[in-house]
N, C-alpha and C positions, 0 to 999 in steps of 0.2 A: 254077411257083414253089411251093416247100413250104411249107406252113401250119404252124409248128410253136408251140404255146405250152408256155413252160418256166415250171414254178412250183419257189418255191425256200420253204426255211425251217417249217419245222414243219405238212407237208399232212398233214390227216386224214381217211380214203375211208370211206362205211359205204356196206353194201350190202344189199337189200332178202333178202340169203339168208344172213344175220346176222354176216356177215365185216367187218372194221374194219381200216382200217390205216393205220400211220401211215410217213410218208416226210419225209425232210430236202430231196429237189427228184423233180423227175420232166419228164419230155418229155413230150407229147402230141402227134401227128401228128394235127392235124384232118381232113385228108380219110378216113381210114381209122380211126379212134379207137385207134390202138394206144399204149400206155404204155410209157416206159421210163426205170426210174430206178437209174442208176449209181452209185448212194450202198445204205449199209441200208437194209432196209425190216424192220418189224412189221405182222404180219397177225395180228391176234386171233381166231381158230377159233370155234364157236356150241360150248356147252360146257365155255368158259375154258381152250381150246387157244392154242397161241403157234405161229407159225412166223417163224423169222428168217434172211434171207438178206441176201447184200453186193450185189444184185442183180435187177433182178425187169423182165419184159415182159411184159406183155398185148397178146397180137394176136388176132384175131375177134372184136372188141365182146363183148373178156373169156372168150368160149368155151374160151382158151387162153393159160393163163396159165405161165409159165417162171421160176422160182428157180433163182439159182446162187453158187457162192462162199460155202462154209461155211455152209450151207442146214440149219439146227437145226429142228427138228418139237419140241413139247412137247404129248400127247396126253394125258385122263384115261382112266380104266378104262371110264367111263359110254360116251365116245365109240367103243371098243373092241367093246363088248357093250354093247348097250341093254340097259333093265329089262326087263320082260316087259310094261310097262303103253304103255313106248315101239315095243317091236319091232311090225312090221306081222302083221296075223293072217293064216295062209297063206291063200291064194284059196280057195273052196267049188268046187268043177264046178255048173254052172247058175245062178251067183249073178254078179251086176257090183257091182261095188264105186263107190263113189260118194267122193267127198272132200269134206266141208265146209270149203266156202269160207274162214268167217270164223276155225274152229278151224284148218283146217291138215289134223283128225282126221280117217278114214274112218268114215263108220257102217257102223253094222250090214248087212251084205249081202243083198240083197235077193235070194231062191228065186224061181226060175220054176219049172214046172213039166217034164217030158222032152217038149221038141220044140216051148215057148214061149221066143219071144225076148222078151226086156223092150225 
């Protein structure tokens, strides 16, 4: 038996990797999480991008996600080319890079010396 819950009338999706979106209904196939909504969808982009399609499926618990039917992208320039303060700084040889957690930032790279592993 299919588990399917169908939501209908103005859904609103945000997602922890700053995508938003809004849908008029959608399907949800509970044993597999995969979404599918036969109506428009808006997807608000992280840097006040749009993307609008008549159609949209997520199957892989989102890994993969499919637009189709008159599928408009509206991109900024920033998204395009980072600043320079946004772009990643190229790797060092001998150095690992670290990510903080709470910023998101990478610090400073930490030097080992030739033939120390950190």
């Amino acid at each position: 038996m299919r588990q399917i819950l169908k939501l209908s009338d103005d859904i609103v999706v945000t997602s922890t990797a700053g995508l938003g979106g809004h849908f008029s209904e959608a399907a949800i196939d509970m044993p597999t999480g995969d979404v599918v909504s036969e109506s428009p969808v808006e997807i608000k982009l992280p840097n006040d991008g749009l993307l609008n399609a008549n159609r949209m499926k997520s199957e892989q618990n989102g890994d993969l996600i499919t637009f189709t039917g008159e599928v408009e992208v509206t991109l900024n320039p920033e998204q395009l080319h980072p600043t320079p303060e946004e772009a990643p700084a190229p790797p060092t040889v001998g150095a690992t890079r670290v990510v903080r957690r709470e910023t998101g930032q990478p610090s400073p790279p930490e030097i080992s010396p030739p033939g120390v592993r950190n």
